[in-house]
C-alpha positions in Angstrom: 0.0 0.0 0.0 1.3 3.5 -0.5 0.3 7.1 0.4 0.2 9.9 -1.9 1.9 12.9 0.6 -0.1 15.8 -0.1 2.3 18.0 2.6 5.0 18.0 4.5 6.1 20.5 7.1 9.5 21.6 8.7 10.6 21.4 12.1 9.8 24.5 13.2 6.3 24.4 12.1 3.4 25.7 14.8 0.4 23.4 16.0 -1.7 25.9 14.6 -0.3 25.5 11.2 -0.5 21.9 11.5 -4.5 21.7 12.1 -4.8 23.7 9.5 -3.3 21.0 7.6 -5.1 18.2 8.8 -8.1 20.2 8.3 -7.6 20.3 4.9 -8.9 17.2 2.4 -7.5 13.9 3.3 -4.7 14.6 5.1 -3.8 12.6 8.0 -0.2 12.6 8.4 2.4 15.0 8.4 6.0 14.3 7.4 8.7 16.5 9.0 11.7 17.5 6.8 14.5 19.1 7.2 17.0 19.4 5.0 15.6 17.1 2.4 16.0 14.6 5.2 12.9 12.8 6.9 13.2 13.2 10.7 9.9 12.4 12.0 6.2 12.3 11.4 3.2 13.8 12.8 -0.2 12.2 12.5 -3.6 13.3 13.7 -3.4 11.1 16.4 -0.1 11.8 17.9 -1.2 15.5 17.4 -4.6 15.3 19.5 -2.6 13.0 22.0 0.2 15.9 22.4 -2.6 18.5 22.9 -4.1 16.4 25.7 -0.8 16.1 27.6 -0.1 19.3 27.6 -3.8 20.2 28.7 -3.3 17.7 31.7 0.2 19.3 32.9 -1.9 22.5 33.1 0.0 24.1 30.0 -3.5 25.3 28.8 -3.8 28.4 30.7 -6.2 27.2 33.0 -4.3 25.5 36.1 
């Protein structure tokens, strides 16, 4: 099986910019590039999993 990748981001790319990427049509995971090199991956999951830890820790503003 393989994926058509529609985008890829850098590693300095905001989570803001990232949902807007996953918001977009059929996009579900994000490869990080620097360099031409691959150095990581962000999916929809991992992203909604980040946002949840960092909620808990009290990173949210509301603590």
């Amino acid at each position: 099986m393989t994926t058509d990748i529609k985008e890829i981001v850098s590693p300095d790319v905001t989570l803001a910019e990232v949902a807007a990427k996953f918001n977009g049509e059929d996009v579900y995971t994000l490869p990080v590039v620097d360099r031409g090199e691959l150095i990581g991956v962000i999916t929809r999951t991992s992203m909604i999993r980040g946002i949840a830890e960092w909620e808990h820790q009290g990173a949210g503003g509301d603590a």
